[in-house]
VOGU-3710 file (C-alpha; in Angstrom, 3 decimals, decimal comma):
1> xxxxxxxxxx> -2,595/-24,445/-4,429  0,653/-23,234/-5,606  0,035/-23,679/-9,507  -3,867/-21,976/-8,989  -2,749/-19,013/-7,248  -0,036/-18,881/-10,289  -2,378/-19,438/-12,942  -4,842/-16,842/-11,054  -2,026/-14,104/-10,929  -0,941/-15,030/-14,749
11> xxxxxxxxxx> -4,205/-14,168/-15,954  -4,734/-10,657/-14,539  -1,115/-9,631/-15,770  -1,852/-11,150/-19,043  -4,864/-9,104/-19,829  -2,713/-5,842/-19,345  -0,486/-5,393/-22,125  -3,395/-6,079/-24,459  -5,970/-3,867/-23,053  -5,419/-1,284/-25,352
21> xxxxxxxxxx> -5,852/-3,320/-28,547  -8,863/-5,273/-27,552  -10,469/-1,864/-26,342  -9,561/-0,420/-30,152  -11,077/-4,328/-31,376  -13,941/-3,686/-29,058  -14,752/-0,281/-31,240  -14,675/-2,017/-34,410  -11,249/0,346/-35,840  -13,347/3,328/-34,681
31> xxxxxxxxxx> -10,594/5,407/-32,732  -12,575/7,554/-30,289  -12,178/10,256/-27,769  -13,421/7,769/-25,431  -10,951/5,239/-26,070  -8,486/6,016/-22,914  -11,532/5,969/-20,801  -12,183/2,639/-21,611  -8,905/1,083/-20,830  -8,728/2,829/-17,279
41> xxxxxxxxxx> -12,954/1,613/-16,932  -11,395/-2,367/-17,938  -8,604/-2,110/-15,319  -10,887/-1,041/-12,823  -13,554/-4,048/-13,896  -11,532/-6,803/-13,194  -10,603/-5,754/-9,138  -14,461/-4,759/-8,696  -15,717/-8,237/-9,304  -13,273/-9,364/-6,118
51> xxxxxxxxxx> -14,652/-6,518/-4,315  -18,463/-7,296/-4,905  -17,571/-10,895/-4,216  -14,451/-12,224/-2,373  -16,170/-11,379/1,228  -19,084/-13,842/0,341  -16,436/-16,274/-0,997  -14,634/-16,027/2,647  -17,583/-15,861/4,931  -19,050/-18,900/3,257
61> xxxxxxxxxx> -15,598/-20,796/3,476  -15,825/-20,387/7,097  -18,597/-22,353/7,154  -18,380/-25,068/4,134  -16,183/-26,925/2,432  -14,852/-24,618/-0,109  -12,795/-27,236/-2,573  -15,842/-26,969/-4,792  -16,082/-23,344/-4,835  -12,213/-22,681/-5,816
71> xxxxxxxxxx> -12,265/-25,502/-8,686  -15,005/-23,561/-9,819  -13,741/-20,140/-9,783  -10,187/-21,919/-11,518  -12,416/-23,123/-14,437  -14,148/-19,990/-14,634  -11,393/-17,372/-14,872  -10,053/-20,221/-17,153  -13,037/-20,236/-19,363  -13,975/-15,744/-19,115
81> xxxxxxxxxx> -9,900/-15,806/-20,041  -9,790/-18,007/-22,966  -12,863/-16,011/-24,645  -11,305/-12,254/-24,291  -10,112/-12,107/-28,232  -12,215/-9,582/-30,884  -15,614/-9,183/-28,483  -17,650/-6,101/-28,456  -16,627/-3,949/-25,498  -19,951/-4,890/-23,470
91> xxxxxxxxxx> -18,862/-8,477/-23,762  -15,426/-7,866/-22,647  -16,586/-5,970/-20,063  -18,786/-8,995/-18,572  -15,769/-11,088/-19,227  -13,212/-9,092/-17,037  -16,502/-8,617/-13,988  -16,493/-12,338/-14,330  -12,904/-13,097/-13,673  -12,382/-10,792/-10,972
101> xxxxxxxxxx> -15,075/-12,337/-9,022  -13,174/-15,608/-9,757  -9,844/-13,890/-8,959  -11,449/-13,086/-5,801  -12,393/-16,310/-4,893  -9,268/-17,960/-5,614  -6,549/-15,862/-3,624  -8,187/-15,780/0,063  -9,222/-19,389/-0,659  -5,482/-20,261/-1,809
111> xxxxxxxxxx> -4,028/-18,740/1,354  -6,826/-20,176/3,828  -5,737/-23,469/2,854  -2,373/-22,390/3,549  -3,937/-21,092/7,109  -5,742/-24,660/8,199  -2,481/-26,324/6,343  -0,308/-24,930/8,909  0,487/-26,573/12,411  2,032/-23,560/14,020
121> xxxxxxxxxx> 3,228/-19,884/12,883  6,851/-20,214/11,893  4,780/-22,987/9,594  1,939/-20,957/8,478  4,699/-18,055/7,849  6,450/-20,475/5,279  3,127/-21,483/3,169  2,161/-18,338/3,064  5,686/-16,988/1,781  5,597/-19,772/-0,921
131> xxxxxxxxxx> 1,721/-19,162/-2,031  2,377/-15,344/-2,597  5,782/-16,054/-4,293  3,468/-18,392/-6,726  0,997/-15,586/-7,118  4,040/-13,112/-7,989  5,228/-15,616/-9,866  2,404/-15,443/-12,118  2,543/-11,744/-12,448  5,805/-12,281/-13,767
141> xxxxxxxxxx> 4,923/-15,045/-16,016  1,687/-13,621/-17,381  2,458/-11,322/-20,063  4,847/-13,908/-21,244  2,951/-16,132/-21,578  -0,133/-14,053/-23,628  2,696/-13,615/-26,334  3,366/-17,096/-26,237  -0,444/-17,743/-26,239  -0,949/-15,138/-29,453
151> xxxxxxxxxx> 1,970/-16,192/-31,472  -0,853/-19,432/-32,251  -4,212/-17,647/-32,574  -3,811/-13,330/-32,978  -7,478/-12,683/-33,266  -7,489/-14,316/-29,671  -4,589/-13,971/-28,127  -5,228/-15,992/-24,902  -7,147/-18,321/-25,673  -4,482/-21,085/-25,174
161> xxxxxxxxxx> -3,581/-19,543/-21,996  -7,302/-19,625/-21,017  -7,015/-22,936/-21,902  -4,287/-23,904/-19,634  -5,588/-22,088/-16,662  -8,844/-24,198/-17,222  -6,479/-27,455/-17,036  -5,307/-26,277/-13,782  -9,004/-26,635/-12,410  -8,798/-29,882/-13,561
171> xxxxxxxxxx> -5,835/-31,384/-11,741  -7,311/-29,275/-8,789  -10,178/-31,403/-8,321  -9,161/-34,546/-9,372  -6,109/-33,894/-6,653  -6,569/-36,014/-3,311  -5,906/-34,008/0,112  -7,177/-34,179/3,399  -10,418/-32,816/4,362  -9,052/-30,085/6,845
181> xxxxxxxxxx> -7,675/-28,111/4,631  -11,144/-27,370/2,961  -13,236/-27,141/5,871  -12,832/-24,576/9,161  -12,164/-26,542/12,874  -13,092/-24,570/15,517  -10,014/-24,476/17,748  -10,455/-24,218/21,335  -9,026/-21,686/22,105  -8,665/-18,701/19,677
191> xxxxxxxxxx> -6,020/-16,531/21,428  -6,543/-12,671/21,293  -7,701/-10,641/18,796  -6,699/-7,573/17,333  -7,938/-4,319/17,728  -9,450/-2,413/15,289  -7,001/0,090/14,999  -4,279/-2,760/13,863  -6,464/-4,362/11,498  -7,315/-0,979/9,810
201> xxxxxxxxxx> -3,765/-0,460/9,811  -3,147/-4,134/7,822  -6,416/-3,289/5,112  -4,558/0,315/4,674  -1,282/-1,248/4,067  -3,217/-3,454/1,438  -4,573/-0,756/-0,171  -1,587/1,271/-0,367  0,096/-1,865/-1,262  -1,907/-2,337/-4,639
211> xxxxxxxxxx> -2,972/1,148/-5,464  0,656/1,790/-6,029  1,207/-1,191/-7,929  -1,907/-0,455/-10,526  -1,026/3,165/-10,983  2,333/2,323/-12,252  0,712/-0,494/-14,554  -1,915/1,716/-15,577  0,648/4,234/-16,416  2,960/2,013/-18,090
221> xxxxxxxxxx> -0,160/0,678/-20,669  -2,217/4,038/-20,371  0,571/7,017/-20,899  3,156/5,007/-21,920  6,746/6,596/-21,884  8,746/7,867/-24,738  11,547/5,774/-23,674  8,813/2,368/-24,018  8,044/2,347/-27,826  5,766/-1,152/-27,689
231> xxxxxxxxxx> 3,648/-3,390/-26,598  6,404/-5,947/-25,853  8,811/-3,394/-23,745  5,445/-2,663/-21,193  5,245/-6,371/-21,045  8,931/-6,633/-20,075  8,554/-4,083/-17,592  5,390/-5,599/-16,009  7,603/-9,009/-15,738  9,953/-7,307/-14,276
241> xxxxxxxxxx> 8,061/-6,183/-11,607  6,205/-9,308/-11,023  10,006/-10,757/-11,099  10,646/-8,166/-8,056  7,453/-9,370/-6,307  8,602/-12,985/-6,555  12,396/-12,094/-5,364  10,670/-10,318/-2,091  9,196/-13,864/-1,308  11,836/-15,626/-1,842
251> xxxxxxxxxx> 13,971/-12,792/0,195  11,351/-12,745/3,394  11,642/-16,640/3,008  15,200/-16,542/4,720  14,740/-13,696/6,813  11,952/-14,387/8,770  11,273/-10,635/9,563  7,481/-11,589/8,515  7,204/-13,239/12,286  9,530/-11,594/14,417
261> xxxxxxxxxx> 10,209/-8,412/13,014  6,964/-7,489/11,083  6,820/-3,490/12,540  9,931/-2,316/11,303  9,715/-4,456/7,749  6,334/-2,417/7,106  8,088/0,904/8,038  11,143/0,236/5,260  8,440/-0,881/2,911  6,399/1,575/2,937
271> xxxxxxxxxx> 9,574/4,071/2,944  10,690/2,639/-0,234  7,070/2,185/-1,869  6,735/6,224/-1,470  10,370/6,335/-3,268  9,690/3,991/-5,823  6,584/5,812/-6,754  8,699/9,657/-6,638  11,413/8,194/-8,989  8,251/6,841/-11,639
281> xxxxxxxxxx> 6,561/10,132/-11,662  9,887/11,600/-12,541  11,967/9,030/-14,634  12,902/9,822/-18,486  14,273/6,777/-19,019  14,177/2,999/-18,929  16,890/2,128/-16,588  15,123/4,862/-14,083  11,421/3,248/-14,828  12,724/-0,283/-14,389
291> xxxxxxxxxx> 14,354/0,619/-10,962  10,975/2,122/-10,056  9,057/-0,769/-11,286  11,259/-2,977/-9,218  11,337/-1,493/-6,382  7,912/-0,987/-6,149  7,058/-4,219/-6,867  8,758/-5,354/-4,458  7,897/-3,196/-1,459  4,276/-3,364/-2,141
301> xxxxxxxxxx> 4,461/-7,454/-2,704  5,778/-7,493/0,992  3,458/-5,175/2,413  0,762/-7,541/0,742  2,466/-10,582/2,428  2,176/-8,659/5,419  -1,156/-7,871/5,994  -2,504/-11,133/4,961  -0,150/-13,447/7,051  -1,274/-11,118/10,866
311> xxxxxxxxxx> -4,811/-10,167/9,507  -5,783/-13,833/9,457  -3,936/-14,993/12,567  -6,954/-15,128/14,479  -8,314/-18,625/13,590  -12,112/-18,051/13,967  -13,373/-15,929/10,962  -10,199/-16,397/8,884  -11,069/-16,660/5,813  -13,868/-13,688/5,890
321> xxxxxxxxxx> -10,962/-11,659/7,011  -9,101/-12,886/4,259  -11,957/-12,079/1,783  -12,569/-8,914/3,272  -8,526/-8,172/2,993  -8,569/-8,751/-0,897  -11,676/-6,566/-1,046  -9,779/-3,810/0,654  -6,735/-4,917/-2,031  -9,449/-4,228/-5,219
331> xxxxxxxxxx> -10,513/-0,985/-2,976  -6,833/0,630/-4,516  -6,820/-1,593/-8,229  -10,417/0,346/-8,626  -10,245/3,626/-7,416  -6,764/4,680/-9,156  -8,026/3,248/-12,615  -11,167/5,255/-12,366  -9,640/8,452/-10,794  -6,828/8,440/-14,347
341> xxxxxxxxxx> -10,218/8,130/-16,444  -12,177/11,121/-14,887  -8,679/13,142/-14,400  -7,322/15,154/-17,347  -5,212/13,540/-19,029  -1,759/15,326/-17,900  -2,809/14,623/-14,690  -2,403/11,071/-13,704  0,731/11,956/-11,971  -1,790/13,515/-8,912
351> xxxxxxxxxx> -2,511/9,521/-8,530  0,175/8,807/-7,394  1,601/11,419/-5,306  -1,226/10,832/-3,434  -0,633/7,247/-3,298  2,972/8,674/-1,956  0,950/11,075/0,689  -0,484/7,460/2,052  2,263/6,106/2,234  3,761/8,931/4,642
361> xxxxxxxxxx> 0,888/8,675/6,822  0,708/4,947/7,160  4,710/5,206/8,136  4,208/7,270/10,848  0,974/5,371/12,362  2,623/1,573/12,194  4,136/1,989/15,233  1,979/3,508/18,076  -0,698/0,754/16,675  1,649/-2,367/16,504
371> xxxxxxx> 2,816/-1,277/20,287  0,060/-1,618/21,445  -0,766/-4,838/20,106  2,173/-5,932/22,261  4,029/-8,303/19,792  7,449/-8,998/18,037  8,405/-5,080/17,233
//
């Protein structure tokens, strides 16, 4: 589970840095007007197939045994991964719609497993710490490892690393585990349930979470700075911020806020995402963008952690709540792409001072809703 969340993660973040010379590949050398419009329409493409899709992929793992389903989605994102290279732009655009369906399939599946895995919280809080630092481990590794992958074959640059992901589905299904981690067992008794109010609150901090997240990358491959001259310094700086998202983990790991301090951890996270975001819209140069970068990768990685660990602590329905929770995730990861393509182009700073705006609000409605949920505050 660990090395297919990776993999999954690696393959999104590996895509980026590229996007703007497959899009000028997909036009045959023609460079026009419409050419920033497609890169924002590509980002957006890839978090729209999880939205169509990952609450089918969770409602039907509540109900099946789902090891088939996420060795298939592994191979595919393996196989729509390996073929991005010199396509047309109507092929590339059925090759990202494809692996963000798989995408979605594979992270709520990944952390369910995690979920049945578990045999009590401070458990469950643990596997899900080390899945998400695996899947922010692959946002770190990604880019890397596309340069790596193009240094062998230019004209398609991740082809190897398509490859690779591919062998992943392969030890995934010829790995032996037991059969409760792939199927749901009704427990007897469920415990209570959230109110709506709190689980609104845990999709908003999602969405917050990763539209922050994808207007700095979008920003970072779409206006790029002065101070970033190519494509190898955004791929640093996209490292770097999967690096932060991986060091949160890792950080939360030892803490153990996640459990029994989860109220005032979203408060400081969602303080410091709305920083993070102010010092990017105003930063001239790279030691100011990389302290944005990682400090906004790593507030919105544990916001993330966050609302998936409570939102699927009611057993029954898990992983549709899961599904639904990465839906909400590709909610932000499509609407910021698609509001930089129909903005002007000075303007994609609106994105994210609104993003900021969020932020504020969220900050100030986390408590009254987790009070009254009467847990750890």
């Amino acid at each position: 589970m660990l090395v297919a969340i990776g993999a999954a993660a690696a393959a999104q973040t590996a895509f980026l840095p590229w996007l703007p010379s497959l899009v000028d590949a997909g036009q045959n050398g023609q460079k026009l007007d419409s050419h920033a419009v497609h890169v924002a329409m590509l980002s957006a493409i890839f978090p729209l197939g999880g939205l169509l899709t990952a609450p089918l992929w969770g409602w039907l793992s509540d109900r099946y045994n789902f090891r088939t389903l996420l060795v298939l989605a592994v191979a595919a994102l393996g196989l729509t991964t390996a073929l991005t290279g010199t396509t047309s732009l109507p092929q590339l655009y059925l090759l990202r719609i494809l692996a963000g369906a798989s995408f979605g399939a594979i992270v709520p599946l990944c952390l369910l497993v995690g979920s049945h895995a578990a045999s009590h919280t401070a458990e469950k809080a643990r596997l899900f710490t080390m899945l998400t630092a695996s899947l922010f481990l692959g946002d770190f590794a990604g880019p890397i490892l596309a340069e790596a992958s193009a240094r062998f074959l230019s004209q398609t640059p991740l082809l190897y690393f398509g490859v690779g992901v591919c062998s992943v589905a392969i030890a995934l299904a010829l790995t032996r585990s037991p059969k409760h981690y792939w199927l749901m067992e009704r427990p007897a008794e469920n415990g209570p349930e959230d109110s709506k109010l709190v689980v609104l609150i845990l999709l908003g901090l999602t969405v917050v979470g990763a539209g922050g997240l994808t207007a700095i990358h979008l920003s970072l491959v779409l206006h790029r700075p002065q101070t970033l001259l190519g494509r190898e310094q955004i791929a640093l700086m996209l490292s770097l911020c999967g690096l932060a998202m991986l060091a949160a983990q890792v950080f939360h790991a030892k803490l153990g806020w996640l459990v029994t301090r989860p109220a005032p951890l979203v408060a400081g996270m969602l303080f410091l995402l709305g920083v993070a975001l102010w010092l990017f819209s105003l930063a001239q140069s790279r030691s100011a963008i990389a302290a944005a970068v990682f400090a906004a990768g790593w507030s919105a990685a544990t916001l993330r952690l966050i609302a998936s660990f409570w939102i699927s602590a009611p057993r029954n329905h898990s992983g549709l709540r899961l599904g639904i929770q990465h839906a909400v995730a590709s909610v932000g990861q499509v609407v910021v792409p698609l509001a930089t393509a129909l903005s002007r182009t000075g303007s994609h700073r609106t994105v994210l001072w609104a993003t900021i705006f969020a932020c504020i609000v969220l900050l100030l409605a986390v408590p009254m809703a987790w009070r009254r949920t009467g847990r750890h505050t």
